[in-house]
TORPA-4810 file (N, C-alpha, C, O; in nm, 3 decimals):
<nodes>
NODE_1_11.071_11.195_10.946_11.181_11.102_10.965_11.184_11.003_10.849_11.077_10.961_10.804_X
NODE_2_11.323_10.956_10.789_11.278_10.878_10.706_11.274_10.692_10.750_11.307_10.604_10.670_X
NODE_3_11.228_10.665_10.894_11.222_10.523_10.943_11.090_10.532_10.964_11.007_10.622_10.978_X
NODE_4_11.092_10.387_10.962_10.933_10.357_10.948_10.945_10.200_11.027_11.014_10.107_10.986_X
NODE_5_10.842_10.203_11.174_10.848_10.113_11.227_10.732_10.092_11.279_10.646_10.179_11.297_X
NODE_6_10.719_9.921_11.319_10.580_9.859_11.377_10.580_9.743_11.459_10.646_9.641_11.441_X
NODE_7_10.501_9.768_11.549_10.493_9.697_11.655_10.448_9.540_11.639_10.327_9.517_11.629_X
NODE_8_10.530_9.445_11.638_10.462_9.341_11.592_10.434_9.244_11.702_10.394_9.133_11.669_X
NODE_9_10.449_9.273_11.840_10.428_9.222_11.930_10.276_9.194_11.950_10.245_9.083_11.992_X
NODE_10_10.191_9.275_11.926_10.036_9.273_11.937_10.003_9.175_11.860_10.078_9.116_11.782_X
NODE_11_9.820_9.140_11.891_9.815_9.045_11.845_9.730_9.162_11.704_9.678_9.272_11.721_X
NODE_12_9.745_9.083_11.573_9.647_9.140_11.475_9.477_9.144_11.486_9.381_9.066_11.488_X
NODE_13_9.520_9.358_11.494_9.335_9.374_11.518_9.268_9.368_11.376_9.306_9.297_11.283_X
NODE_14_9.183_9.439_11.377_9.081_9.396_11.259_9.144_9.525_11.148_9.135_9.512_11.026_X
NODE_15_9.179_9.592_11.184_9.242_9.732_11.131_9.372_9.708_11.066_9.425_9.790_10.992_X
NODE_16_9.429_9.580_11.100_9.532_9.556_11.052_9.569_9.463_10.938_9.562_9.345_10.974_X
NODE_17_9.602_9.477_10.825_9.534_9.371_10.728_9.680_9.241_10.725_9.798_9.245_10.759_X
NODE_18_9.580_9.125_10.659_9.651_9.027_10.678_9.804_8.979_10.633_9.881_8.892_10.672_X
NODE_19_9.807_9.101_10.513_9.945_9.063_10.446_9.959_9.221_10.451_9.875_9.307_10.420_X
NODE_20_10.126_9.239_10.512_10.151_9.387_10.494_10.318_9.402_10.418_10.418_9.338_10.448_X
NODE_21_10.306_9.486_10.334_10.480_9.520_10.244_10.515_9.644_10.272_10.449_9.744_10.246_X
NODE_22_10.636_9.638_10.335_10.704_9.811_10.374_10.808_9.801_10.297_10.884_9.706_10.280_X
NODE_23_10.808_9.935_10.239_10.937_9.933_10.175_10.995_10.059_10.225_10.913_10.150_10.234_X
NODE_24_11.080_10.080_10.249_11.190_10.130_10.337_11.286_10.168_10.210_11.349_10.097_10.131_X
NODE_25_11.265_10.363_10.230_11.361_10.423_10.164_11.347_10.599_10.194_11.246_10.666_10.218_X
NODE_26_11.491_10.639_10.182_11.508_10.798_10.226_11.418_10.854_10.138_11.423_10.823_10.019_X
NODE_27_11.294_10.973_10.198_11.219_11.095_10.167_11.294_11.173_10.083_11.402_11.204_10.135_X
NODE_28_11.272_11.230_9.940_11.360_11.343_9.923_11.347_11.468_10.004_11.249_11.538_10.029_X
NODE_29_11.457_11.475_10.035_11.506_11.584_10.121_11.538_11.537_10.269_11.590_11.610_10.353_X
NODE_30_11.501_11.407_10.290_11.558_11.348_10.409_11.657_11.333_10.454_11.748_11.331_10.370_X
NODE_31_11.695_11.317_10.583_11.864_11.337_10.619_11.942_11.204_10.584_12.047_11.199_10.649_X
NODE_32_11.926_11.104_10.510_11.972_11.021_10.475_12.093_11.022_10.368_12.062_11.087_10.268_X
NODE_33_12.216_10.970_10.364_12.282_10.985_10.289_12.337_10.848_10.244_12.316_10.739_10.296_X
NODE_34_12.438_10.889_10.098_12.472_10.744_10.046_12.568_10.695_10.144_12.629_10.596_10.103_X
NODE_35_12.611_10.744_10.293_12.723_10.638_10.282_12.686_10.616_10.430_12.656_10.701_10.513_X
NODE_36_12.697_10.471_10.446_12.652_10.426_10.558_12.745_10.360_10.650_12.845_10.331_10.584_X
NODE_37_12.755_10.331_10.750_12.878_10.259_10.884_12.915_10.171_10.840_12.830_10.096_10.792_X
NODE_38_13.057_10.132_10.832_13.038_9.956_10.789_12.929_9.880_10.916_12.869_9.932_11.010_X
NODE_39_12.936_9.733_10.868_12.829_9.653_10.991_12.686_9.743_10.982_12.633_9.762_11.092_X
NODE_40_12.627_9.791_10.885_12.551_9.860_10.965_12.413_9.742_10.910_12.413_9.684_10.802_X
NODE_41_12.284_9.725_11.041_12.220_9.642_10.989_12.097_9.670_11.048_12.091_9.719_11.161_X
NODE_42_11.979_9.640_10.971_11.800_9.718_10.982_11.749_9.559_11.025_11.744_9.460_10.951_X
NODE_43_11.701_9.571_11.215_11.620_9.490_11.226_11.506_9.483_11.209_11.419_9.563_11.243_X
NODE_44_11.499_9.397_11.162_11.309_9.327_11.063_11.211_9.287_11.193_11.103_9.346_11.192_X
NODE_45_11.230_9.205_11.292_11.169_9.159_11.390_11.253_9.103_11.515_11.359_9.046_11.490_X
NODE_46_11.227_9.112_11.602_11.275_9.027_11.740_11.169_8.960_11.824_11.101_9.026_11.901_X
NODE_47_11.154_8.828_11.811_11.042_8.758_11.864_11.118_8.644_11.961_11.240_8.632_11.954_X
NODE_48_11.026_8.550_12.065_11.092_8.479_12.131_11.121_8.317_12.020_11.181_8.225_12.076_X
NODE_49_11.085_8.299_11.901_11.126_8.197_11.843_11.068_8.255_11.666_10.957_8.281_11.619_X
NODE_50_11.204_8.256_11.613_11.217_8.226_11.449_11.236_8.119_11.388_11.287_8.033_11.459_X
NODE_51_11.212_8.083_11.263_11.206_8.000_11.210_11.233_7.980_11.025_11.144_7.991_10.941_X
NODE_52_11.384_7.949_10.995_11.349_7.974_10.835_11.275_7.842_10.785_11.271_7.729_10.835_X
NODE_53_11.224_7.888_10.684_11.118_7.774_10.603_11.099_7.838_10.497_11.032_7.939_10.474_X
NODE_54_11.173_7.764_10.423_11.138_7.835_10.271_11.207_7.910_10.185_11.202_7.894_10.063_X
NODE_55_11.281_8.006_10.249_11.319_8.115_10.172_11.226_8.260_10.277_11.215_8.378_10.243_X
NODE_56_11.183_8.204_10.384_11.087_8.367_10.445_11.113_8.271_10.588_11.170_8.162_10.595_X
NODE_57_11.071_8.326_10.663_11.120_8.328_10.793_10.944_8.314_10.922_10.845_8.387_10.934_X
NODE_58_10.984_8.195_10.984_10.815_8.230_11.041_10.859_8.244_11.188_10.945_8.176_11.245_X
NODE_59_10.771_8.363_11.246_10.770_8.390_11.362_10.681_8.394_11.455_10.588_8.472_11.437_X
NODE_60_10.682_8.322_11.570_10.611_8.337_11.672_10.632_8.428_11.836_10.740_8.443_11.893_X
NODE_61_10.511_8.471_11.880_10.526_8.544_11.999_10.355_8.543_12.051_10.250_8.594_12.015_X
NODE_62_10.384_8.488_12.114_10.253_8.399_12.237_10.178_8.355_12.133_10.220_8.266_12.060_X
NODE_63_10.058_8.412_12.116_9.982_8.355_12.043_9.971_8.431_11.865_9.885_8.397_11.784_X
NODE_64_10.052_8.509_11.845_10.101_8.571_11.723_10.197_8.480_11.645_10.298_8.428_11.692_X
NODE_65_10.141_8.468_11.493_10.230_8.420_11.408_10.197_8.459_11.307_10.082_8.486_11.273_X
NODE_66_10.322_8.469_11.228_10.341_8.613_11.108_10.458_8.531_11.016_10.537_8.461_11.079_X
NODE_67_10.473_8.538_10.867_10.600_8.504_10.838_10.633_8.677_10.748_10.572_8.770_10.695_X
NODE_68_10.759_8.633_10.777_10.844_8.754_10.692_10.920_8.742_10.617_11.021_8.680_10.648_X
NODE_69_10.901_8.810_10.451_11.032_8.746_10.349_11.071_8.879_10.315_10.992_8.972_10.307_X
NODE_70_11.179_8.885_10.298_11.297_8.986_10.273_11.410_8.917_10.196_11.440_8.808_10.244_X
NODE_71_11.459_8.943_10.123_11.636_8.929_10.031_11.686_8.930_10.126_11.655_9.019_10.205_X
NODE_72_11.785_8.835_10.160_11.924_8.869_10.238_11.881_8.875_10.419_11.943_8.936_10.505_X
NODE_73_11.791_8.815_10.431_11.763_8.890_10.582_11.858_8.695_10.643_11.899_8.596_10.582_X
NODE_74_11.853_8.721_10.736_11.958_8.664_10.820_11.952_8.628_11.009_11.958_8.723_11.087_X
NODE_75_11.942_8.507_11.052_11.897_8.503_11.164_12.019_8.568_11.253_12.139_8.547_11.232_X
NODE_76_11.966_8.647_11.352_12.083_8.658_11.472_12.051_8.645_11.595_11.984_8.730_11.655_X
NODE_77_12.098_8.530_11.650_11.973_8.513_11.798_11.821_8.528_11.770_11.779_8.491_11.660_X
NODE_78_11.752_8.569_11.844_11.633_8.613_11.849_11.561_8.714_11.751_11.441_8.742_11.747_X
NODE_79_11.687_8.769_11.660_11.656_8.861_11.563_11.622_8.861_11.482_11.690_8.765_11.444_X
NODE_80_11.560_8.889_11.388_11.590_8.902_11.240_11.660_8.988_11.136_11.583_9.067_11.082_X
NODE_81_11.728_8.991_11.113_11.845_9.112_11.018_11.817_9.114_10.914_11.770_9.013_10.862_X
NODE_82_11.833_9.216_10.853_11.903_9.293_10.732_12.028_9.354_10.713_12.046_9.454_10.782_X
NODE_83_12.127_9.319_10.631_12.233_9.426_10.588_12.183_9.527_10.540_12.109_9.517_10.443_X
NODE_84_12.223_9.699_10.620_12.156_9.808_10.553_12.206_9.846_10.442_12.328_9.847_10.457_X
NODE_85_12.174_9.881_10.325_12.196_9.914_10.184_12.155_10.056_10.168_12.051_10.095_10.219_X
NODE_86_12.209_10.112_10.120_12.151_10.243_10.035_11.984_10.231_9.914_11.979_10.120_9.861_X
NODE_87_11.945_10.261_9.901_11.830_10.241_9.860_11.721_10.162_9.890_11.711_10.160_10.013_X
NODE_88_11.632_10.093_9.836_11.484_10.060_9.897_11.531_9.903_9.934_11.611_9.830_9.875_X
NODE_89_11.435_9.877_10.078_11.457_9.722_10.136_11.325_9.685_10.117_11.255_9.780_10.151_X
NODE_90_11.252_9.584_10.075_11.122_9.543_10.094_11.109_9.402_10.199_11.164_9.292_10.206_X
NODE_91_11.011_9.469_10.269_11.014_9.326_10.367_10.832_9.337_10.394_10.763_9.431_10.434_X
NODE_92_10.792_9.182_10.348_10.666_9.141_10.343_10.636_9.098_10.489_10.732_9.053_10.553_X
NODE_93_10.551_9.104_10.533_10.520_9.077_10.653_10.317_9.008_10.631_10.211_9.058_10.595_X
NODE_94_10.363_8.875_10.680_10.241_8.782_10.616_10.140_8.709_10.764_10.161_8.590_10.785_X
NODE_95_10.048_8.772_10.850_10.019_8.719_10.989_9.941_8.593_10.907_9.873_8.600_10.805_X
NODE_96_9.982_8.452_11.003_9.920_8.313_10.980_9.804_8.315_11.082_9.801_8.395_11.175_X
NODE_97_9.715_8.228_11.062_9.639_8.130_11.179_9.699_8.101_11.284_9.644_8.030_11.368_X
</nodes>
């Protein structure tokens, strides 16, 4: 498949390292093509409280806190967005204290 997703609800085990970067892009030969829905948009996270600061975005969920920076990402409710683009999205994903 060419999606790639993670559970960020858990709390960070030891297996999981402290700063993580996904970059998000079609496999050659994947069923992905150049033309995409209008509106179409790649959620980054959904937690019960976001927060921009900075230029990256900090999120909490119980006792989990993580910030996330991405280009262009965008609060929606409880969400975090991306406009989907054709080619590679990078979104850093940084767990705090």
């Amino acid at each position: 498949s060419d999606v790639c997703s993670s559970d960020l609800s858990r709390s960070p085990k030891a297996s999981w390292p402290r700063r993580s970067t996904r970059s998000f892009a079609p496999r050659p030969g994947g069923s992905s093509s150049p033309a995409l829905p209008a509106n179409a948009w790649f959620r980054v996270a959904s937690t019960s409280k976001i927060e921009s600061q900075g230029g990256a975005f900090v999120c909490t969920e119980g006792a989990t806190k993580f910030r996330i920076t991405a280009a262009n990402a965008q609060l929606a409710g409880k969400n975090l967005v991306l406009p989907a683009k054709v080619g590679t999205m990078t979104i850093t994903y940084e767990w705090l204290p």
